[in-house]
C-alpha positions in Angstrom: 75.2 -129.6 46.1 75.8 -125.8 46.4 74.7 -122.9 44.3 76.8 -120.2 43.1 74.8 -116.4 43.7 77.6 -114.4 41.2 81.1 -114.9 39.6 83.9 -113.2 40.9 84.8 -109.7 39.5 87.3 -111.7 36.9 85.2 -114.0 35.2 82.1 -113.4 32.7 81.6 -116.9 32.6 82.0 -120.4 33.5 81.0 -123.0 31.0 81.1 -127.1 32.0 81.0 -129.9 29.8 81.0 -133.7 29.7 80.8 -136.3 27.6 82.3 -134.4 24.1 83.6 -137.8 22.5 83.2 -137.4 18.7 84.1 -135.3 15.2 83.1 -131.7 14.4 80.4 -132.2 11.4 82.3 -133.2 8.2 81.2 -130.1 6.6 83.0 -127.3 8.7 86.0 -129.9 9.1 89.1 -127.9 8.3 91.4 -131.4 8.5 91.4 -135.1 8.1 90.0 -136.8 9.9 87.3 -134.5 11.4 89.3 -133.1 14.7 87.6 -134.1 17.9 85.1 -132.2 19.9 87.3 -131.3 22.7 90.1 -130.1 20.1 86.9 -128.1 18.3 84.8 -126.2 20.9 87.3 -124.3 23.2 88.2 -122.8 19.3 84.6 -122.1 18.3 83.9 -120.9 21.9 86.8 -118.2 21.6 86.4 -117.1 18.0 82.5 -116.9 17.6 79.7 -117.9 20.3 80.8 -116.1 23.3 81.9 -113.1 21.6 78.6 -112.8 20.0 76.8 -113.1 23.5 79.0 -110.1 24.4 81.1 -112.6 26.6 85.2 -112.1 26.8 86.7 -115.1 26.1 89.9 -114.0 27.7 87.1 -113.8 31.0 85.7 -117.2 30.7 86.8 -120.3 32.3 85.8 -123.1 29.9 86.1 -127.2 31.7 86.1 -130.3 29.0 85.4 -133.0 31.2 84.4 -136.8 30.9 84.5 -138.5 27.6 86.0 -136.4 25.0 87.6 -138.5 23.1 88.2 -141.2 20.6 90.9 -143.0 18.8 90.9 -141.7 15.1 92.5 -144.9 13.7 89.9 -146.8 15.3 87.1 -144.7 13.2 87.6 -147.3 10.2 87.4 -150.4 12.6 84.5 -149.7 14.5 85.8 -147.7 17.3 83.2 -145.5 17.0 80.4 -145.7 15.6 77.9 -148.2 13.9 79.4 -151.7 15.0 76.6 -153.9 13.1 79.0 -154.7 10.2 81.8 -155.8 12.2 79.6 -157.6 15.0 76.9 -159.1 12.7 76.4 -162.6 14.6 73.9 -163.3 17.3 77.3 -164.5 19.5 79.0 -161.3 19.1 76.8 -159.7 21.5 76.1 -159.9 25.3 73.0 -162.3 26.3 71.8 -159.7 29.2 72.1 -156.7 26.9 71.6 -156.6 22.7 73.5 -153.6 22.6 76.8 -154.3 24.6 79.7 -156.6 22.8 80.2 -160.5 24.1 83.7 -161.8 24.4 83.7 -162.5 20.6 82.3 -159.4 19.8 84.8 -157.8 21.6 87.7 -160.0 20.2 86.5 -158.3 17.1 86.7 -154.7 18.1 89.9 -155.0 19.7 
C-alpha cells in the first residue's frame, strides 16, 4: 500500500468512506422516509463539518464507496433491520450461522 506525503496545490482534502447503508437519525430527517446516508453526508459535509474545520468544500474530493444503500420499501418488510419478527422459527435460519437466513428464511425476506 502506498502513502500519500501532501495533496496537490487544488485539494484541502480527501475524505473516503465505505459501508454508509442506512437512514440519517429520524430526528434531523427533513423527508419520508429518512433519506439515506449517501444522499445525507456529501450535504452535511458541504454545508457544516468541513467548513467549520476551515476546509473548502468546493477543494475537497469526497468518495461514497461500498454499501450505501438500501431499498426504502423494503424498510417495512425487513429489509433492513431487526428480522426476528419476520424470521421467528428455528428453520428460518442457517444451521452453520444463527445470524444468517436459511432458504425459508430467505423465502420470507424476499
Amino acid at each position: 500500500m502506498g502513502r500519500l506525503s501532501s495533496l496537490p496545490n487544488q485539494l484541502d482534502a480527501i475524505i473516503a468512506t465505505a459501508d454508509l447503508e442506512g437512514r440519517e437519525q429520524f430526528e434531523s430527517a427533513t423527508t419520508e422516509p429518512p433519506r439515506l446516508l449517501g444522499e445525507v453526508l456529501p450535504e452535511q459535509l458541504a454545508s457544516g463539518v468541513l467548513p467549520s474545520l476551515g476546509i473548502r468544500p468546493e477543494r475537497t474530493v469526497v468518495v461514497l464507496d461500498g454499501d450505501f444503500y438500501t431499498v426504502p420499501a423494503l424498510d417495512a418488510r425487513g429489509g433492513s433491520g431487526d428480522l426476528r419478527n419476520i424470521c421467528n422459527e428455528p428453520t428460518d435460519y442457517a444451521e452453520i450461522s444463527p445470524i444468517e437466513p436459511s432458504a425459508s428464511g430467505g423465502g420470507k425476506i424476499a
